[in-house]
MIDOSE-1310 file (N, C-alpha, C; in nm, 2 decimals, decimal comma, always signed):
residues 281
xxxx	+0,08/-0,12/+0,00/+0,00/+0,00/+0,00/+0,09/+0,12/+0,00; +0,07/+0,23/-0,07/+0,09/+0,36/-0,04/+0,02/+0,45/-0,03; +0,05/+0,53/+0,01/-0,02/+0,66/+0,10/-0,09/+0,76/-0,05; -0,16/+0,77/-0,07/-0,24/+0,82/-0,21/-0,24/+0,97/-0,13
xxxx	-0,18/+1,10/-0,26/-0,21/+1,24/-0,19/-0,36/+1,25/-0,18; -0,41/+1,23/-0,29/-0,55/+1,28/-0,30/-0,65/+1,16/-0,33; -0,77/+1,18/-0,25/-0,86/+1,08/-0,27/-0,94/+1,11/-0,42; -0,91/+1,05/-0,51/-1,01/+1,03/-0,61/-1,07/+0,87/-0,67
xxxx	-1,15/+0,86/-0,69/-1,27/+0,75/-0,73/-1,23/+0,69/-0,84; -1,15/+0,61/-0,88/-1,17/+0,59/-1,01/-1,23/+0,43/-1,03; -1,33/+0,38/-1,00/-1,38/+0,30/-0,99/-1,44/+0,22/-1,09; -1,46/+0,15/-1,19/-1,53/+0,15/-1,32/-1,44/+0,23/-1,40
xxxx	-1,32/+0,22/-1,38/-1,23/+0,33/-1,50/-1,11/+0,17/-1,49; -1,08/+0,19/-1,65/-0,99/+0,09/-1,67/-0,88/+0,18/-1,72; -0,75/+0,15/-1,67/-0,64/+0,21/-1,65/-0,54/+0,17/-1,72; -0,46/+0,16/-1,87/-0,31/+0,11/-1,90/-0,21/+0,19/-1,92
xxxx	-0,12/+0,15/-1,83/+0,01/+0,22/-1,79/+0,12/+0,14/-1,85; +0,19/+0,19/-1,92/+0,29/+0,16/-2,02/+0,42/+0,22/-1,91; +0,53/+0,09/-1,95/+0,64/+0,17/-1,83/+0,65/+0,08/-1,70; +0,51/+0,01/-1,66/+0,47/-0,02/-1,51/+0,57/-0,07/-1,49
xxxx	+0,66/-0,14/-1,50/+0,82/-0,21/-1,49/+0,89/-0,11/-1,41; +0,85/+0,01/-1,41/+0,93/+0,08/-1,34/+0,89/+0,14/-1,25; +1,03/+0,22/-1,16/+1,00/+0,33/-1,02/+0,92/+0,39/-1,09; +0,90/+0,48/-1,14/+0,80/+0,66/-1,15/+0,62/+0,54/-1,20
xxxx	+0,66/+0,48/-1,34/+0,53/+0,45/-1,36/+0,42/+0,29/-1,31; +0,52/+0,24/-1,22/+0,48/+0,12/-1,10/+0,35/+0,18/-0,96; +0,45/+0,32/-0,90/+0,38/+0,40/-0,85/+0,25/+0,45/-0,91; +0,28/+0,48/-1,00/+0,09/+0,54/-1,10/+0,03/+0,39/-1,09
xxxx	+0,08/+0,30/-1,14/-0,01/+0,19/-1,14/-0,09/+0,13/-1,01; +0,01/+0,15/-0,90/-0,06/+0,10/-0,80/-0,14/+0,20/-0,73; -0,13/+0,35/-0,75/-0,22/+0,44/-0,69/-0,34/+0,47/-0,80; -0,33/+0,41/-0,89/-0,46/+0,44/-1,02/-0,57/+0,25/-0,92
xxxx	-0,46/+0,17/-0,89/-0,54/+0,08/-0,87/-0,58/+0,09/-0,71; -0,56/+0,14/-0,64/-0,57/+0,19/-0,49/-0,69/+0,31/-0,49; -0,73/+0,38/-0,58/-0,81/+0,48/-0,63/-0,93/+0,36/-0,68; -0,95/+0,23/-0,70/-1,07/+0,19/-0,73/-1,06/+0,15/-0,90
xxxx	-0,97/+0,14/-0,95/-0,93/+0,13/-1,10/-0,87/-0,02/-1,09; -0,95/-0,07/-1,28/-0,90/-0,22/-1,33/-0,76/-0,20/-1,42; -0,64/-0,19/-1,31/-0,55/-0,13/-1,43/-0,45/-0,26/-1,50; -0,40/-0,25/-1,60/-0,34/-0,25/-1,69/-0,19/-0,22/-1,73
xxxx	-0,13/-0,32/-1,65/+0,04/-0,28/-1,62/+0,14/-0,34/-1,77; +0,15/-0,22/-1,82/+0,23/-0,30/-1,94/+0,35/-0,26/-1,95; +0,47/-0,35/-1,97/+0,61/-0,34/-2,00/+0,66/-0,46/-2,08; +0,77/-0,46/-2,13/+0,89/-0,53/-2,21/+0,95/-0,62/-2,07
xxxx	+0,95/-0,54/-1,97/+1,00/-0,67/-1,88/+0,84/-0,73/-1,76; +0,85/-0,83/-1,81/+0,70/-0,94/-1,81/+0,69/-0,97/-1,62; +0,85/-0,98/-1,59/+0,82/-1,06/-1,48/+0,78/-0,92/-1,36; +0,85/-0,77/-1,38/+0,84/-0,68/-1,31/+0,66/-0,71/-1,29
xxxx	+0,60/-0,66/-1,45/+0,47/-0,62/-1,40/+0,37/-0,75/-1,38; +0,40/-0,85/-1,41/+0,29/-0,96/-1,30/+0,35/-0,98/-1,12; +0,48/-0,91/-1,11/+0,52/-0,92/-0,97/+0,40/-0,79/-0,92; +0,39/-0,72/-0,99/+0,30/-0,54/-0,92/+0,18/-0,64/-0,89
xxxx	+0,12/-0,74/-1,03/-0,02/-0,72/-1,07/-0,06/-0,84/-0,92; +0,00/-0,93/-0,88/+0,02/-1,02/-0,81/+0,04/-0,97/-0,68; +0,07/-0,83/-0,62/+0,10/-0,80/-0,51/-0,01/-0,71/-0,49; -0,04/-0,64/-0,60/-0,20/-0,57/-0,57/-0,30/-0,69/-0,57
xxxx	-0,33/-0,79/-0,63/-0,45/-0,86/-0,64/-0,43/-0,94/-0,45; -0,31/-0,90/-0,43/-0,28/-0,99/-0,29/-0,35/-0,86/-0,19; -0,33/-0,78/-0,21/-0,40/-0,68/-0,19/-0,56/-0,63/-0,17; -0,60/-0,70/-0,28/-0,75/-0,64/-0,25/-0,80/-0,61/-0,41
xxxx	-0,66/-0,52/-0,44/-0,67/-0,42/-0,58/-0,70/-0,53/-0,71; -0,74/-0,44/-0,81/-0,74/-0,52/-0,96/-0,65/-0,50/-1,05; -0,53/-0,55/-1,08/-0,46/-0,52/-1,16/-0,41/-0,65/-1,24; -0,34/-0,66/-1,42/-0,27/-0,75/-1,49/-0,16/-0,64/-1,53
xxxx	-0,07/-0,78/-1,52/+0,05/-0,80/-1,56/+0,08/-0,79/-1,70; +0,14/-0,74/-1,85/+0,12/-0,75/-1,94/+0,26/-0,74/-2,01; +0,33/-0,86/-2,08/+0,46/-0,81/-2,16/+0,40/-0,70/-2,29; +0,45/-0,62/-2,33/+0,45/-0,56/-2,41/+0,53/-0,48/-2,45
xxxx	+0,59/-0,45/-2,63/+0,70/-0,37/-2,64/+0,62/-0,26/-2,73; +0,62/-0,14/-2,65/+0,55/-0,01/-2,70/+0,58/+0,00/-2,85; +0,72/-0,04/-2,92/+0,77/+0,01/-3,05/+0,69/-0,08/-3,15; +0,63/-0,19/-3,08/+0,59/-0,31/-3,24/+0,40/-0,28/-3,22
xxxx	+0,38/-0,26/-3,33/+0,20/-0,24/-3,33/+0,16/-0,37/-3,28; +0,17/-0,53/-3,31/+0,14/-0,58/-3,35/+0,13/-0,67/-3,23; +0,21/-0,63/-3,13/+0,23/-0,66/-2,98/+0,17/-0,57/-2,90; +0,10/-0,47/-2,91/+0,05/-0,38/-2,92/-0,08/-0,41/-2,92
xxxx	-0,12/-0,45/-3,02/-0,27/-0,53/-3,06/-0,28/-0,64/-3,00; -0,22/-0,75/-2,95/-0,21/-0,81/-2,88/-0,30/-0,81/-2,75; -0,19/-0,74/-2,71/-0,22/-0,65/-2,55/-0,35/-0,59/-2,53; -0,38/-0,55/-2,66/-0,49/-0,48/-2,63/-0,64/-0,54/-2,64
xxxx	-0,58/-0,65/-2,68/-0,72/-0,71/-2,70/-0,75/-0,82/-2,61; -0,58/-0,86/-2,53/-0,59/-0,97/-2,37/-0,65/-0,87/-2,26; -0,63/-0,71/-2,27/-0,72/-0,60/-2,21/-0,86/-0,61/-2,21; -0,92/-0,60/-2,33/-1,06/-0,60/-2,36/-1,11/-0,71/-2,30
xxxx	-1,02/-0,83/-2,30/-1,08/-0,93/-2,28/-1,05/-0,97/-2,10; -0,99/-0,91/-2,07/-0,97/-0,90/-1,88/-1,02/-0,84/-1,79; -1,03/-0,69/-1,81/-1,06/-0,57/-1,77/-1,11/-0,51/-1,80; -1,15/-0,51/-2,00/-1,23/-0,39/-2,05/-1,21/-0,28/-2,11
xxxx	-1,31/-0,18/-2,21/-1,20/-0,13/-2,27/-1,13/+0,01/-2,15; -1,05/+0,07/-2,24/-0,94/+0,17/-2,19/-1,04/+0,31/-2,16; -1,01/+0,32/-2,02/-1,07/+0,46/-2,05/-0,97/+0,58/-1,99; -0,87/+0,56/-1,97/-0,71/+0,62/-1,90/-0,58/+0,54/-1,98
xxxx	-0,52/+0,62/-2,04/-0,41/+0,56/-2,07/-0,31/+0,65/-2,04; -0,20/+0,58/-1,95/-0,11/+0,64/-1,91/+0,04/+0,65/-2,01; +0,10/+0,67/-2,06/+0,22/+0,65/-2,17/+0,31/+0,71/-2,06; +0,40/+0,61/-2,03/+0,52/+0,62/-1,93/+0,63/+0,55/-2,00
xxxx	+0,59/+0,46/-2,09/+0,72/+0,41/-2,17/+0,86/+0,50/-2,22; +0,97/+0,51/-2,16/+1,07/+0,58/-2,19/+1,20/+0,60/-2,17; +1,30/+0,68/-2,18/+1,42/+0,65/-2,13/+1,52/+0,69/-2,24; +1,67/+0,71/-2,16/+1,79/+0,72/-2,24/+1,85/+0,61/-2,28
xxxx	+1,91/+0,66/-2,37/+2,06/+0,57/-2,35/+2,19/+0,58/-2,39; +2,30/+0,51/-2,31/+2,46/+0,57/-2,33/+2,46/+0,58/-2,50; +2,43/+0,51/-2,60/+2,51/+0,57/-2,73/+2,41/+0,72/-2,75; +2,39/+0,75/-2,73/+2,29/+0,89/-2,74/+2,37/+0,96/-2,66
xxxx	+2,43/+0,98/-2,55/+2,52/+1,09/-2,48/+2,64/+1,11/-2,48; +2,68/+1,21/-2,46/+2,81/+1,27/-2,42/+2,89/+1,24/-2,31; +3,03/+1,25/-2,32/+3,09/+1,23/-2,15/+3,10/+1,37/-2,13; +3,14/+1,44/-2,25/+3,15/+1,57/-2,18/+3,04/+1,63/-2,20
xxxx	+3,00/+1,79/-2,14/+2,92/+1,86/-2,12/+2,97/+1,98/-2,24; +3,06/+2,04/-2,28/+3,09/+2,10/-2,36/+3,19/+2,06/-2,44; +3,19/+2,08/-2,58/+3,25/+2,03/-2,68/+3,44/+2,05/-2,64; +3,42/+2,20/-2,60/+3,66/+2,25/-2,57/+3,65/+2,12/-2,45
xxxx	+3,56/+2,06/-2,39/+3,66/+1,97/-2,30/+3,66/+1,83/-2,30; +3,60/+1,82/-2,46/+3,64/+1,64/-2,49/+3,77/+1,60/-2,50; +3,79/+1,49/-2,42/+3,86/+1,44/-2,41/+3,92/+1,31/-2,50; +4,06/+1,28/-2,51/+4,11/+1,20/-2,67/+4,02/+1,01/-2,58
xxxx	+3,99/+0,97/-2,70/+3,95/+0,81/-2,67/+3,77/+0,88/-2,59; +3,70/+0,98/-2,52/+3,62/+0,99/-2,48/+3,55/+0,99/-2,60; +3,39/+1,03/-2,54/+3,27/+1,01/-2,64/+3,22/+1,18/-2,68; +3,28/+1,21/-2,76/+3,18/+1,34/-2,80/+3,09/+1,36/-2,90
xxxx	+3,01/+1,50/-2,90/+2,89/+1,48/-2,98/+2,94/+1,46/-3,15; +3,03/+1,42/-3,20/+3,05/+1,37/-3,33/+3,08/+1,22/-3,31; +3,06/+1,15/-3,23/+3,10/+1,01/-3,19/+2,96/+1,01/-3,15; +2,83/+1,04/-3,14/+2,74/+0,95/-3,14/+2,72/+0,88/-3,19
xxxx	+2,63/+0,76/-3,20/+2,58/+0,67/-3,29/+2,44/+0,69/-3,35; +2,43/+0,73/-3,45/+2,27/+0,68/-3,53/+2,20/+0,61/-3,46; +2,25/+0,53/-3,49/+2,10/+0,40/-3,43/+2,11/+0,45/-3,26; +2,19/+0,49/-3,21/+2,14/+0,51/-3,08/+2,06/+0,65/-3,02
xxxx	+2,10/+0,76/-3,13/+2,03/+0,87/-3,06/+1,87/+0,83/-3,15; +1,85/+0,75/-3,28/+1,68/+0,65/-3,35/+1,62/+0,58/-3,20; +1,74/+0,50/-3,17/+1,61/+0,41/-3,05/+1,60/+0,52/-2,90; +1,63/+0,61/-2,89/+1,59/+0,73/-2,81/+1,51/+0,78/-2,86
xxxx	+1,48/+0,85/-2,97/+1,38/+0,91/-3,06/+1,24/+0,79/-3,04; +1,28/+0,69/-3,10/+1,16/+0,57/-3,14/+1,10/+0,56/-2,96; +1,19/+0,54/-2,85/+1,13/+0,48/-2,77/+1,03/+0,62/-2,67; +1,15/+0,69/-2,70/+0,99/+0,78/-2,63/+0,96/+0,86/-2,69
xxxx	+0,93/+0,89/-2,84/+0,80/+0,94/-2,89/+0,73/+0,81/-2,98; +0,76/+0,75/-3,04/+0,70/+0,62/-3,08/+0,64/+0,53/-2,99; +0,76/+0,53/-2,88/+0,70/+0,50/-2,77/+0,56/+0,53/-2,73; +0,52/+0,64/-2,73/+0,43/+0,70/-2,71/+0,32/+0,72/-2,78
xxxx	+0,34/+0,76/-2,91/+0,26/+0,74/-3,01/+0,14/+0,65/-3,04; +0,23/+0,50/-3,07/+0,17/+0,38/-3,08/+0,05/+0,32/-2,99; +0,10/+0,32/-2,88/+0,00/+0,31/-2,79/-0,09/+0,41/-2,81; -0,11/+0,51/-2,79/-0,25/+0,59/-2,81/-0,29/+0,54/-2,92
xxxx	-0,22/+0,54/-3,02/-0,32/+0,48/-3,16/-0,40/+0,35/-3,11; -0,30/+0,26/-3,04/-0,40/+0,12/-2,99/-0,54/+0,14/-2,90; -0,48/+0,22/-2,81/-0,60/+0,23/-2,66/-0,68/+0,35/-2,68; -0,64/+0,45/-2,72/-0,76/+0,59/-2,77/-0,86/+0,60/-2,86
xxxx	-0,85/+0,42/-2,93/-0,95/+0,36/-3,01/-1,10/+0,35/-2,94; -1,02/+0,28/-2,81/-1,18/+0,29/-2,70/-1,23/+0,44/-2,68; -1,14/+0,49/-2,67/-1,21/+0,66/-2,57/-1,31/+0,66/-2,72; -1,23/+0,69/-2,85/-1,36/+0,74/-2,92/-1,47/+0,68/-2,92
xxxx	-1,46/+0,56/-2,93/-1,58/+0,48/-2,94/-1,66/+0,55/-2,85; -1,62/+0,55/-2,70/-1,69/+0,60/-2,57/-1,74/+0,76/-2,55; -1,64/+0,83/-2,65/-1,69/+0,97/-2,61/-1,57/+1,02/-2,54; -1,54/+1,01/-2,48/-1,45/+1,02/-2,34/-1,35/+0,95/-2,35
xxxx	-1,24/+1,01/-2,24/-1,08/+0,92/-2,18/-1,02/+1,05/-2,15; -0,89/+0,99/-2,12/-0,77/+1,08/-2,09/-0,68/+1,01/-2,12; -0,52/+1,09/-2,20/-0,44/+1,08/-2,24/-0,31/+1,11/-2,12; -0,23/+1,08/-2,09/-0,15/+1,11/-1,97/-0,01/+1,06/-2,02
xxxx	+0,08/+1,18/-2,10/+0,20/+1,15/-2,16/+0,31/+1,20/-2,03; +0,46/+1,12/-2,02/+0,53/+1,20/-1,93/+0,64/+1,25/-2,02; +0,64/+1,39/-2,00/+0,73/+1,44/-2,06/+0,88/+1,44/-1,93; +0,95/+1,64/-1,97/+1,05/+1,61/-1,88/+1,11/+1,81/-1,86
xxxx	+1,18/+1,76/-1,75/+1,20/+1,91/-1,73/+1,39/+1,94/-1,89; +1,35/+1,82/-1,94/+1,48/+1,87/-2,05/+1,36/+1,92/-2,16; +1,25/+1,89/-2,17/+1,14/+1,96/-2,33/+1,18/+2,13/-2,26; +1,19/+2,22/-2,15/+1,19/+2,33/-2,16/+1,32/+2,41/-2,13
xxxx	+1,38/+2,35/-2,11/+1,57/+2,38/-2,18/+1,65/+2,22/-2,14; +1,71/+2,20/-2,27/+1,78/+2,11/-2,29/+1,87/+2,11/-2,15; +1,94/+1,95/-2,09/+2,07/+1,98/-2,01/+2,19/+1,87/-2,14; +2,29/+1,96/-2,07/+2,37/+1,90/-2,12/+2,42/+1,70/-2,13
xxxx	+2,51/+1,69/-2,21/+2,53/+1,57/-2,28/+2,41/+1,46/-2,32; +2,28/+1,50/-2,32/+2,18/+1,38/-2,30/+2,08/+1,46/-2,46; +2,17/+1,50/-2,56/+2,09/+1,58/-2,68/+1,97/+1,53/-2,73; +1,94/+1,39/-2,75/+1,84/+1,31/-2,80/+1,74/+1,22/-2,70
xxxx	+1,78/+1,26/-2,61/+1,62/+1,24/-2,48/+1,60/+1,38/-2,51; +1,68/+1,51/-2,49/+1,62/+1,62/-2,45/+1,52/+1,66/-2,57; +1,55/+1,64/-2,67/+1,49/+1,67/-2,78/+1,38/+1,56/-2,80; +1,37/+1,46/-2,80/+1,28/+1,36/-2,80/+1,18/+1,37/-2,68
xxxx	+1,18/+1,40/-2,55/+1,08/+1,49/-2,46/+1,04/+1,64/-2,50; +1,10/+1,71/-2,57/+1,06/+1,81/-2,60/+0,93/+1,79/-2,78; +0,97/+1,66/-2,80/+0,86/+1,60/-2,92/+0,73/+1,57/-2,81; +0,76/+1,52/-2,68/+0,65/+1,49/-2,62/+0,56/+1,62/-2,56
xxxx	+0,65/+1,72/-2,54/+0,54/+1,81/-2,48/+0,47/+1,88/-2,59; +0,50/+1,90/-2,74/+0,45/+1,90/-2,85/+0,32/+1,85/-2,92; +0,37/+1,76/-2,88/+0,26/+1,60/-2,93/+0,17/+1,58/-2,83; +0,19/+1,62/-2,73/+0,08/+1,65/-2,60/-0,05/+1,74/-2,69
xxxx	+0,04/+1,88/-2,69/-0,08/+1,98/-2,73/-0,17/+1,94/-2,86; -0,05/+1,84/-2,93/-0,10/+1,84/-3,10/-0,21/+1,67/-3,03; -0,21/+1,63/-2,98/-0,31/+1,56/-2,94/-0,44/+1,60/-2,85; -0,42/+1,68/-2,78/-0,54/+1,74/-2,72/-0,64/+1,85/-2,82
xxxx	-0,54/+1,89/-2,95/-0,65/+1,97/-3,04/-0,74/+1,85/-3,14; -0,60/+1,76/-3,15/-0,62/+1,65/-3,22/-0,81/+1,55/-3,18; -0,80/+1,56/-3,04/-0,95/+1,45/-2,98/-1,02/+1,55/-2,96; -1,03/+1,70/-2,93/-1,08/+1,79/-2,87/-1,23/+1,73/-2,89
xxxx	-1,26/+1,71/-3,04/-1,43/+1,71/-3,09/-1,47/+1,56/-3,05; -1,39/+1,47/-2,95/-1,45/+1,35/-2,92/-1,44/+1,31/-2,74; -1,44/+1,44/-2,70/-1,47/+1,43/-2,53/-1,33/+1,37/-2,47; -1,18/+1,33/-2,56/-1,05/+1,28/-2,51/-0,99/+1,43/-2,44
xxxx	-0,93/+1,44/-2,36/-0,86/+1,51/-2,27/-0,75/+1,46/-2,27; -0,59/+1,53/-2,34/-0,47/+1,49/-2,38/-0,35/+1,59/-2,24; -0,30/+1,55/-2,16/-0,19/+1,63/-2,08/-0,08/+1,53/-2,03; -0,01/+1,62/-1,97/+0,14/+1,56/-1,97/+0,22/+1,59/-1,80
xxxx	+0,29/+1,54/-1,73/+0,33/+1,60/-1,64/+0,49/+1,57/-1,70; +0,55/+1,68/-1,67/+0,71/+1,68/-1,62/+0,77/+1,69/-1,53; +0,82/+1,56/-1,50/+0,92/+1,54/-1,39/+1,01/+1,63/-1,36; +1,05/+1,65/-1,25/+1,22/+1,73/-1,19/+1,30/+1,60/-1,24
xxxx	+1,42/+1,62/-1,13/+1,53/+1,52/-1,15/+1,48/+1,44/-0,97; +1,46/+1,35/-0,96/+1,49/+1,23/-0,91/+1,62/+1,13/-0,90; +1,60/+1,13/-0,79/+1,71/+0,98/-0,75/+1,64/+0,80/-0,80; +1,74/+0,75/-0,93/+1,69/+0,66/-0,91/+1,80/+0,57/-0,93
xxxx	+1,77/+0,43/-0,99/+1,83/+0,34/-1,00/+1,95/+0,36/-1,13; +1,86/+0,38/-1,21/+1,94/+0,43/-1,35/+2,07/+0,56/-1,31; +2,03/+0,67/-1,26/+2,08/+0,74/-1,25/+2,22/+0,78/-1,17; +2,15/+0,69/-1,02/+2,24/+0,73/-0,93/+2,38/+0,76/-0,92
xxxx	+2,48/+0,65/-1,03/+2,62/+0,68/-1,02/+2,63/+0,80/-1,08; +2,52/+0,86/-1,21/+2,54/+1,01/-1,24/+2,52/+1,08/-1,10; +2,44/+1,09/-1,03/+2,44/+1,24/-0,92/+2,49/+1,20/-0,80; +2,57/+1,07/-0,74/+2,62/+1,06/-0,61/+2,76/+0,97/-0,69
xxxx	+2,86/+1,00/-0,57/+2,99/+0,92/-0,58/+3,02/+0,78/-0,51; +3,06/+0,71/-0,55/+3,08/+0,63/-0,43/+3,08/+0,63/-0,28; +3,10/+0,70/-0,26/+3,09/+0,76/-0,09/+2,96/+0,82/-0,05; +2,89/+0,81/-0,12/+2,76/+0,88/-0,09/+2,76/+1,05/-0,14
xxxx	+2,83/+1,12/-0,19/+2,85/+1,23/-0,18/+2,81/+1,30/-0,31; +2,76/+1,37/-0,32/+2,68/+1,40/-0,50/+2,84/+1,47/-0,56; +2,82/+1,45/-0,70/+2,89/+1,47/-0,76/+2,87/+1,64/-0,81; +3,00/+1,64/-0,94/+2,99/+1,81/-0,97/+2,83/+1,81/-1,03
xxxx	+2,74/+1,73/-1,09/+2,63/+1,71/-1,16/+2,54/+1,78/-1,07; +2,54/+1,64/-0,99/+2,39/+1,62/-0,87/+2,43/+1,79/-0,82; +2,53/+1,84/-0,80/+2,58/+2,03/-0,73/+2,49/+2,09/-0,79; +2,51/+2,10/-0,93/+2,51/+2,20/-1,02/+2,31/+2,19/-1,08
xxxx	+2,26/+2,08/-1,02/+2,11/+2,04/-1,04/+2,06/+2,10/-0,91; +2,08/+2,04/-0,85/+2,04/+2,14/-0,68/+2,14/+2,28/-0,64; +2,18/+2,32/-0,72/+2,20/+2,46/-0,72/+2,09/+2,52/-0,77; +2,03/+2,48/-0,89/+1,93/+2,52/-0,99/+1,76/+2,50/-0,95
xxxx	+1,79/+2,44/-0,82/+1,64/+2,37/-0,76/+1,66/+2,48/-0,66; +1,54/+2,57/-0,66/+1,52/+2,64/-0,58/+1,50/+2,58/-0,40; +1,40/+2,47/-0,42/+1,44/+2,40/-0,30/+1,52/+2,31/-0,27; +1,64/+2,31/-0,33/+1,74/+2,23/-0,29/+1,70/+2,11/-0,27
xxxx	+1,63/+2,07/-0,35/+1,63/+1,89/-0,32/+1,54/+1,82/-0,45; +1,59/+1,73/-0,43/+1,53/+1,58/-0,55/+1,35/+1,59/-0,51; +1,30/+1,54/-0,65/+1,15/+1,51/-0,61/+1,14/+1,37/-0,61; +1,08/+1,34/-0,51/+1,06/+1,22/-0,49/+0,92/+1,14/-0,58
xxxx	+0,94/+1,02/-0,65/+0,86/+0,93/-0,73/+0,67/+0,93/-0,63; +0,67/+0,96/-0,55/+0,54/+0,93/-0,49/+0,49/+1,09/-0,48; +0,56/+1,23/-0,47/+0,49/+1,37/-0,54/+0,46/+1,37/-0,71; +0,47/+1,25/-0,78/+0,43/+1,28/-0,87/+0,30/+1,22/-0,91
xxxx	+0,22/+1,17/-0,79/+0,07/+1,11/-0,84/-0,05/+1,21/-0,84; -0,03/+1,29/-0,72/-0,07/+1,39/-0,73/-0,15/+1,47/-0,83; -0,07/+1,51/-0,92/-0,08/+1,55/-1,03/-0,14/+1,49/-1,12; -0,11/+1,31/-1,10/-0,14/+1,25/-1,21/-0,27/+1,21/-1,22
xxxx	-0,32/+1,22/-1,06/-0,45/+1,15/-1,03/-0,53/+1,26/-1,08; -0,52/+1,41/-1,07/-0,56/+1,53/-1,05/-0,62/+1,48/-1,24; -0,50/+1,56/-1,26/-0,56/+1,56/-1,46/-0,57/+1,43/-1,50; -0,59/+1,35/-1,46/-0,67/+1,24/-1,53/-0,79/+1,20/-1,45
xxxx	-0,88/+1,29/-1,40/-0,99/+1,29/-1,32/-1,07/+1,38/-1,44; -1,18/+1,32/-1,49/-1,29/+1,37/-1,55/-1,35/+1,49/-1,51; -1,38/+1,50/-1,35/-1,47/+1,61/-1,29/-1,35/+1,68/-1,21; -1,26/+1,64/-1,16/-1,15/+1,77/-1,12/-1,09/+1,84/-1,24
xxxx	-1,02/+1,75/-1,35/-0,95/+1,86/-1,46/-1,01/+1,82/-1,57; -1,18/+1,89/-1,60/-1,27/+1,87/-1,70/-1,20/+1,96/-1,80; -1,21/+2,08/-1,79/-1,15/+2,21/-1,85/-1,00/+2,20/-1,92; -0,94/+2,07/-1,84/-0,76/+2,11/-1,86/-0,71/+1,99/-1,97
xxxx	-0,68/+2,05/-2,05/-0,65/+1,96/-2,20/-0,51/+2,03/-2,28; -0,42/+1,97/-2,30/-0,29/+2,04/-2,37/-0,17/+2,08/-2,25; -0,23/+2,04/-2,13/-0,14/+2,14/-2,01/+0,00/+2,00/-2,00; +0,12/+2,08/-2,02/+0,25/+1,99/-1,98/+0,24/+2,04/-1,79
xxxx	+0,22/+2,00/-1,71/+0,25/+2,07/-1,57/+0,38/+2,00/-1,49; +0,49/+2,09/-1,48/+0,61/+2,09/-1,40/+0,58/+2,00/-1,28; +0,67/+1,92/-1,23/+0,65/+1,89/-1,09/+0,83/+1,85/-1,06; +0,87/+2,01/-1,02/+1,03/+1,96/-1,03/+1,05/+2,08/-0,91
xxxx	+1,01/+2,05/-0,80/+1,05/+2,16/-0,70/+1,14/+2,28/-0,75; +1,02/+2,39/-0,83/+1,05/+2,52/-0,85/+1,19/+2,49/-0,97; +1,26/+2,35/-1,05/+1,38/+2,41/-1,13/+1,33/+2,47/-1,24; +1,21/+2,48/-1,31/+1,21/+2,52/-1,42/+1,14/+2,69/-1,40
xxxx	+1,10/+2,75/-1,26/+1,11/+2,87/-1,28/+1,24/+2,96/-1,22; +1,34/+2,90/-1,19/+1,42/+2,97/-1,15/+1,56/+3,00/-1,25; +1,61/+3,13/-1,24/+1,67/+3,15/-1,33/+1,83/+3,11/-1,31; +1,90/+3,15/-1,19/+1,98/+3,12/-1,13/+2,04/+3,22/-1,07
x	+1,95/+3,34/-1,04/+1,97/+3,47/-0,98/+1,90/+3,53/-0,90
């Protein structure tokens, strides 16, 4: 169990969260299913999301476990139709599916300080800054084409993309997430004008920076002690500190509530303790 910010109902709402495999979108799945929701845990790694779906049903809650790889339609359709046939159609679709990766970055942060045998931005790889691009806007994409099929049918849904605090200024060495989140807060808006005339409601939340598993050797040292990175990120966080994976449901529960954020369609909303309004003065 976790501690849900806000009480909302979602009871009779069937929920798929793309991603559930992971910290940030495991959390959405178990508080969409703790809220009263038949949700719908999909990832590429199979065994993460029947361990969620297995620990909520031990629970009380209603959730399935689902392998799925966001990039192939066809696995895609799959899923979506062992949905229909488990839980019902979609009426929330969460797109959490996402992520970097090393042949897409930099070691250095500015070009005068590459280093000889290091990786600089003329030493990326193609295919690696494609499957950055593919996995989270394709990523994203595809699924709504699969599950937004129900909302129309119904009239109704919500769309729930995660963008990032790199779509509103790039950080350095990471060029092809930042620009490939910055496709997502795009494709947000171009999707909420896109369903406007069929009752879909399309928004997005952007994460701060978080401590996670992937990351940690970037913002702490061996010693425990943050590095010049993790400094230079909490210098720039007005409140000096990481947002933690459980302040982001909040939000999530919020705009994908029918009668709380009826009105709110196209909105990317920050949730990065104050970095994206501060200038650094």
């Amino acid at each position: 169990m976790i501690q849900l910010p806000i009480n909302i109902d979602y009871s009779g709402k069937v929920v798929v969260v793309t991603g559930a495999g992971g910290l940030i979108c495991g959390a959405m799945a178990r508080a969409f299913a703790q809220s009263g929701a038949r949700v719908a845990a999909l990832d590429l790694n199979e065994e993460a999301v029947k361990k969620l779906a297995d620990e909520l049903k031990a629970e009380g809650f209603v959730c399935e476990g689902y392998k799925a790889n966001v990039l192939d339609p066809e696995s895609l359709n799959e899923v979506h139709e062992a949905v229909l046939r488990d839980l019902g159609e979609c009426d929330i679709l969460v797109n959490g599916a996402g992520g970097n990766n090393p042949r897409a970055t930099t070691d250095n942060e500015y070009q005068h300080e590459a280093k000889e045998g290091g990786k600089s931005f003329f030493d990326l790889q193609p295919d690696g800054v494609d499957f950055v691009f593919k996995l989270n806007f394709q990523g994203t994409l595809l699924p709504t084409q699969t599950f937004a099929k129900d909302m129309v049918a119904k009239k109704a849904g919500c769309i729930l993309n995660i963008s990032s605090m790199n779509a509103y200024t790039p950080l350095t060495k990471i060029p092809a997430y930042s620009a490939a989140k910055a496709a997502i807060s795009n494709f947000t808006q171009w999707l909420a004008t896109h369903f406007a005339g069929t009752g879909i409601r399309c928004n997005a939340i952007a994460p701060g920076f978080l401590v996670s598993a992937q990351n940690y050797k970037l913002l702490f040292n061996e010693d425990g002690t943050p590095t010049a990175r993790s400094a230079k990120i909490l210098n720039g966080t007005p409140t000096g500190r990481y947002v933690d994976a459980s302040e982001l449901l909040g939000g999530t529960l919020f705009l994908c509530d029918d009668r709380s954020a009826s009105a709110i369609t196209g909105v990317v909303l920050p949730i990065d303790c104050g970095f994206a309004s501060y200038s650094g003065v």
